[in-house]
C-alpha positions, -999 to +999 in steps of 0.1 A: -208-396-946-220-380-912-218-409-892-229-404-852-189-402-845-185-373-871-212-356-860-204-358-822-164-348-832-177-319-853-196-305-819-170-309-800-145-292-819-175-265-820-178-265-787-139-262-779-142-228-802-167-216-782-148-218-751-121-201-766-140-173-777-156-169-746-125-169-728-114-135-751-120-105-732-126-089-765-158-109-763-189-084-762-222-094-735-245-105-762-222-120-778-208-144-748-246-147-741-251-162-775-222-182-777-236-199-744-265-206-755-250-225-786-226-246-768-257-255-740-275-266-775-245-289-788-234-303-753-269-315-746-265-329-783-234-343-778-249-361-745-277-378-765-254-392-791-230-400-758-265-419-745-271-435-779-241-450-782-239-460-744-270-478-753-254-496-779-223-511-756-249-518-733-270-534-759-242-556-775-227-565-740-259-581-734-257-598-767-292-575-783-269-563-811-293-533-830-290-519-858 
């Protein structure tokens, strides 16, 4: 399965290697830049399933349980 949870763990574990790297001075320019540019990609990811399932408390809360 690749439920919204899994999916949301998987790119923050991503993202907590990309820190990591980034924070090795080995790291060359281009690749730091690229490595920024991924974890821009998968934090504004993670935020929309963050939203998404926001919604859904909110949702629920108000008693509009969906799907």
């Amino acid at each position: 399965m690749n439920e919204p949870s899994e999916r949301f763990e998987q790119k923050l574990a991503r993202i907590d290697a990309i820190v990591k790297e980034l924070a090795n001075e080995q790291t060359t320019l281009d690749r730091g830049v690229a490595l920024f540019q991924e974890g821009r990609a998968l934090i504004t990811a993670c935020e929309t399933l963050l939203k998404g399932a926001q919604e859904q408390v909110d949702a629920s809360t108000r008693g509009e349980v969906k799907p």
